[in-house]
Rosetta silent file (secondary structure, phi, psi, omega in degrees, C-alpha in Angstrom):
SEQUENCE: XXXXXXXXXXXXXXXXXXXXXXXXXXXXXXXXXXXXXXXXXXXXXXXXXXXXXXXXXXXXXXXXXXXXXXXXXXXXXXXXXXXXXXXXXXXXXXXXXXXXXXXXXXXXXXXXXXXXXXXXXXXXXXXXXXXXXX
SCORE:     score description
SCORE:     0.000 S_00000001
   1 L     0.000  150.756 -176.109  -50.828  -77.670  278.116 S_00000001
   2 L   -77.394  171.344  154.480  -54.680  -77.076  277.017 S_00000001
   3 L   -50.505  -38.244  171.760  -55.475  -74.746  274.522 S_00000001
   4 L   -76.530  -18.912 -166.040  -56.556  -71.935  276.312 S_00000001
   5 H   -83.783  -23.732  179.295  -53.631  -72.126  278.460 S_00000001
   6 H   -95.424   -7.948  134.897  -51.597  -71.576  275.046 S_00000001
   7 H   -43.902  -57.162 -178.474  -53.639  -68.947  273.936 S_00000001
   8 H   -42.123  -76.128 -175.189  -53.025  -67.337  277.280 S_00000001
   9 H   -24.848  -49.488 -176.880  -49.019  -67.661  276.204 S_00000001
  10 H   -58.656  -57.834  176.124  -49.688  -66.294  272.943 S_00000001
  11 H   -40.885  -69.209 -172.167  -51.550  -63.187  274.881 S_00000001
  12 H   -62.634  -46.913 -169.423  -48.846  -62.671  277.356 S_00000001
  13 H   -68.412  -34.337 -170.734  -45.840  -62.682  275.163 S_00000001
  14 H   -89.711  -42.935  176.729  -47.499  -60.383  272.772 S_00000001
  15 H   -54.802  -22.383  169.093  -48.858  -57.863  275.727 S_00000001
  16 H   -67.929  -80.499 -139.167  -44.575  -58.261  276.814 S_00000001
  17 H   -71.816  -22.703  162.788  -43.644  -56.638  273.750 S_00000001
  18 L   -60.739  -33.021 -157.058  -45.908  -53.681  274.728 S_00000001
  19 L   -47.844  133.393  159.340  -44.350  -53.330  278.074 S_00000001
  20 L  -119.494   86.909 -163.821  -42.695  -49.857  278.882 S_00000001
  21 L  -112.709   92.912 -171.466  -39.790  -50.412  280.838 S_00000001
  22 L   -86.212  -15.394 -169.757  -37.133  -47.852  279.840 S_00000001
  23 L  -118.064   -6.340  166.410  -35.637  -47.860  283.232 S_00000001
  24 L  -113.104  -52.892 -159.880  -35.109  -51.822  284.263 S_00000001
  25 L    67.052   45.540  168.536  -35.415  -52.950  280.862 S_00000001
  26 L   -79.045   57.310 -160.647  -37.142  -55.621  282.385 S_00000001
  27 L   -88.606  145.233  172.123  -40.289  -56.334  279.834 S_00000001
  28 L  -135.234  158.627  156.888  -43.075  -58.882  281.769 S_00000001
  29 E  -157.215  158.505 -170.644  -46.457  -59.766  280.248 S_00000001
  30 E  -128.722  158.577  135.045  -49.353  -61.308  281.905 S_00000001
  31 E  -142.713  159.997  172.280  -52.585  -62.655  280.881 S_00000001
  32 E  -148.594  162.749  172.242  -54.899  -64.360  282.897 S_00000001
  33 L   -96.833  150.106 -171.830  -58.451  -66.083  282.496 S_00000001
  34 E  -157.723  157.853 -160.817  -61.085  -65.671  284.915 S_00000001
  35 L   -59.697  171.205  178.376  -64.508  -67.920  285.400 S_00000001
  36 L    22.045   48.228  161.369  -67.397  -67.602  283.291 S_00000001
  37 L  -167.279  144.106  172.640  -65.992  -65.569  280.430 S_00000001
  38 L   -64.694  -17.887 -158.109  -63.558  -66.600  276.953 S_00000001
  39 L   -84.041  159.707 -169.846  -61.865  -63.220  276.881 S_00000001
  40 L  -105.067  117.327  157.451  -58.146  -63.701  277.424 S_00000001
  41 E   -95.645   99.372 -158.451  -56.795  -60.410  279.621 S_00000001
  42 E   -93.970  147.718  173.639  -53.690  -59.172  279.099 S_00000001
  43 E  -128.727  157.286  150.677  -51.151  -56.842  280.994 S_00000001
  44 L  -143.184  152.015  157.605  -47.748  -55.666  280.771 S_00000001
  45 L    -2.214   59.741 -161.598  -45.212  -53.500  282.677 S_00000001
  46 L   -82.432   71.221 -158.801  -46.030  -49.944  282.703 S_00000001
  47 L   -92.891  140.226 -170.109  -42.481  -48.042  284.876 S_00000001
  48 L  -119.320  122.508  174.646  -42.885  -44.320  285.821 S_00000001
  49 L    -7.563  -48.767 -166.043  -39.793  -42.200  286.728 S_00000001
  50 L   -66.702  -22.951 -177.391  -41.170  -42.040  290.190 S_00000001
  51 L    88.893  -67.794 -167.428  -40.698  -46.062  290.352 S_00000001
  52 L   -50.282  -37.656  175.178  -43.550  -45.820  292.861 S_00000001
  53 L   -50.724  -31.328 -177.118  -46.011  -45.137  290.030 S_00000001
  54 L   -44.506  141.542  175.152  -44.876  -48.549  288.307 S_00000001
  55 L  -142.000  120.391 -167.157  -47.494  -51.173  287.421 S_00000001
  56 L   -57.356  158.707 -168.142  -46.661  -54.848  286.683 S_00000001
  57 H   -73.625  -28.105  143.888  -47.844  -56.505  284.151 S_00000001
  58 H   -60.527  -50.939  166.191  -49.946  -58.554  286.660 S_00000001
  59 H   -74.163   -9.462  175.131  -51.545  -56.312  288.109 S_00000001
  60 H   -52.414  -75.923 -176.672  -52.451  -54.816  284.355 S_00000001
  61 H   -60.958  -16.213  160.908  -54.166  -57.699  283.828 S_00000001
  62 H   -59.338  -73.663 -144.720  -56.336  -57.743  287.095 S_00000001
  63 H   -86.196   22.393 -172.330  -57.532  -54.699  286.745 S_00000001
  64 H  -112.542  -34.070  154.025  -58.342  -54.577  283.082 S_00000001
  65 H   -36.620  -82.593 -179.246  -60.214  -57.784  284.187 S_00000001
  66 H   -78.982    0.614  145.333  -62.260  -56.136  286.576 S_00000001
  67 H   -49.005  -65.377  144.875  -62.454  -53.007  284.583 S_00000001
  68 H    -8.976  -86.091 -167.660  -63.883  -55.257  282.086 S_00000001
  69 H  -111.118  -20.963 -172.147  -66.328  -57.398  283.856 S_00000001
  70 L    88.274 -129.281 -170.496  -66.508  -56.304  287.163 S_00000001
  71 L   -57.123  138.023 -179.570  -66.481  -58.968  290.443 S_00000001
  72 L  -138.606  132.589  154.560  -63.631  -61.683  288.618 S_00000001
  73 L  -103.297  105.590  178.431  -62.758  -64.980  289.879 S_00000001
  74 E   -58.427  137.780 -166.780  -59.279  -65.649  288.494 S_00000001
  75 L   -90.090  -60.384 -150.198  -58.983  -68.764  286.615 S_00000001
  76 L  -156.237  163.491  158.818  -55.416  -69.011  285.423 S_00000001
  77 E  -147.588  142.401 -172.583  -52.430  -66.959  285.207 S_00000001
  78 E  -136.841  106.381  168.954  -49.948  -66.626  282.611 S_00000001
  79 E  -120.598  136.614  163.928  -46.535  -64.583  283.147 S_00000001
  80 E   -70.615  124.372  131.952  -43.727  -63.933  280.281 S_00000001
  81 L  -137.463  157.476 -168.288  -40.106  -63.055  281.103 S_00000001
  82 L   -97.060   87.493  163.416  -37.230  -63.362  279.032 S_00000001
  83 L  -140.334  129.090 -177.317  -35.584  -65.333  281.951 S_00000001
  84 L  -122.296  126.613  -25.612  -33.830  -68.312  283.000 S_00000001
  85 L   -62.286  170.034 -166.784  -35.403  -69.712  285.385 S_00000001
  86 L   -40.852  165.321  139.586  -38.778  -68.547  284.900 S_00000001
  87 L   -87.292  128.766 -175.743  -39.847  -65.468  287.211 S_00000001
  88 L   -96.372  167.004  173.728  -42.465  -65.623  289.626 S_00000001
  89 L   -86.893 -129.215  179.403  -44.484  -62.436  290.364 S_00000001
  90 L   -98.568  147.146 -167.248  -44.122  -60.002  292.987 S_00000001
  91 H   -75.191    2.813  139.972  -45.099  -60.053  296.389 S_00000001
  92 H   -48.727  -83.907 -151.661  -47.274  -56.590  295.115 S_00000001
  93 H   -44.126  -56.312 -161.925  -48.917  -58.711  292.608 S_00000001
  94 H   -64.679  -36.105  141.651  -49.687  -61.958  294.805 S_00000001
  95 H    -6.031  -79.855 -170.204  -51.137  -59.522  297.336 S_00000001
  96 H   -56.268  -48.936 -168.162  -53.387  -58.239  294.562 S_00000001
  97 H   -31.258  -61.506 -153.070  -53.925  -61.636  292.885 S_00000001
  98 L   -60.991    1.014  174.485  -55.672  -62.916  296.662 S_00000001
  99 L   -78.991  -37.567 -167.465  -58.434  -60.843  296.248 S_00000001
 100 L  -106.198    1.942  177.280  -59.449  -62.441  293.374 S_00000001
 101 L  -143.349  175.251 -147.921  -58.025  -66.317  293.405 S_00000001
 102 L  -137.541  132.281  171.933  -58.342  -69.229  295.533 S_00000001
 103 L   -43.766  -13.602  175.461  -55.092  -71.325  296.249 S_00000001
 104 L   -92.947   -3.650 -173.673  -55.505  -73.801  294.117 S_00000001
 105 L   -85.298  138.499  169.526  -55.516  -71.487  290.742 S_00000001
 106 E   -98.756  160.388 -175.205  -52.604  -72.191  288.806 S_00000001
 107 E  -111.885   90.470 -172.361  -49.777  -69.880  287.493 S_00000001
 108 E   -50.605  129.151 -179.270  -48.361  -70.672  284.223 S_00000001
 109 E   -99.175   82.538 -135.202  -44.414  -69.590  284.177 S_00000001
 110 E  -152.914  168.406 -179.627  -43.013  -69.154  280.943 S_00000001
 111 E  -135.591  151.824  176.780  -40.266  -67.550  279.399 S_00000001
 112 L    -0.218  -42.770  158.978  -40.426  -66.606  275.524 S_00000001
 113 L   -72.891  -61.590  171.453  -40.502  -69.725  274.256 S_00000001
 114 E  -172.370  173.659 -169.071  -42.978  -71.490  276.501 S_00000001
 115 E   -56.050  136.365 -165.612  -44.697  -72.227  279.653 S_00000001
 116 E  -133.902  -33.745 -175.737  -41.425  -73.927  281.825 S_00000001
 117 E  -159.613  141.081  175.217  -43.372  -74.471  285.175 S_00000001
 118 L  -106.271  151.524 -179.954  -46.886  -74.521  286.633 S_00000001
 119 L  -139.519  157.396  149.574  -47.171  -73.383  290.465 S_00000001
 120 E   -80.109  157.934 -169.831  -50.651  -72.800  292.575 S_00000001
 121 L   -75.749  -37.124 -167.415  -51.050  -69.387  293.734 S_00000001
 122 L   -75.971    4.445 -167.986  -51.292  -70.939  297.486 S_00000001
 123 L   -86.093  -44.533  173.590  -47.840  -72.502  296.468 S_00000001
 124 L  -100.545   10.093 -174.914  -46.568  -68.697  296.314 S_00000001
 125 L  -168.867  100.086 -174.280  -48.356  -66.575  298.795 S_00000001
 126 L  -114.616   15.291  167.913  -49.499  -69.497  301.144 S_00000001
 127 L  -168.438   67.269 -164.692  -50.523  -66.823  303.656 S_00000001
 128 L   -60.220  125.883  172.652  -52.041  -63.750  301.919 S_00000001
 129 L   -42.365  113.950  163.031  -53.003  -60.533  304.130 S_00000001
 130 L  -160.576  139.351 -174.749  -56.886  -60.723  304.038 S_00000001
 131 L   -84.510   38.490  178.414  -59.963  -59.950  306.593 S_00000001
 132 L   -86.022  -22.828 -166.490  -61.627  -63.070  305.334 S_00000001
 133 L   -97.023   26.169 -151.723  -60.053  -65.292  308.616 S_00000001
 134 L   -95.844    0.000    0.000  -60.414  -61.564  310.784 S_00000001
């Protein structure tokens, strides 16, 4: 793995330990990289009584991206779980993710220790709801 990609790791697993899941007890962290900028962005897990309210640790990290910088072209992705195997994210998240990535960006998989599998995004959502083919 590059450097950056193990920075990302470093990012997500510490942004996991944030995570406030009192009701799955489920902790995730994300970070991801996006073109033309060094900052690393990190999310985690935020769960709300209502459930519905909940916001994954992927999705954290989008929108703290484009809070951040505005229009983002995703780079990379990096998700934490303390799981074996790895967890991919949610069919929420890869929704959000296509707004903002191209099938070919990969999604680092990792579990506490380290990254365990790389996937392309078009590998998990190889036919995301968007009016770009409308």
């Amino acid at each position: 793995m590059n450097l950056i990609v193990n920075e990302a790791f470093k990012v997500a697993l510490a942004a996991r330990s944030n995570a406030h899941a009192p009701y799955s007890k489920f902790q995730v962290g994300a970070a991801l990289k996006i073109k033309g900028h060094d900052q690393i962005f990190p999310g985690c897990n935020v769960e709300n009584a209502s459930f519905g309210a909940t916001v994954c640790a992927e999705r954290n990290a989008i929108l703290s991206a484009v809070a951040n910088t505005g229009k983002i072209e995703v780079e990379f992705v990096v998700v934490v779980c303390d799981t074996k195997p790895v967890t991919v994210p949610c069919a929420l998240c890869l929704q959000v993710l296509s707004e903002f990535a191209k099938a070919d960006v990969p999604i680092h998989l990792a579990d506490t220790e380290s990254i365990k599998k790389t996937v392309t995004f078009g590998e998990l959502l190889p036919m995301p709801f968007n009016t770009l083919d409308c």
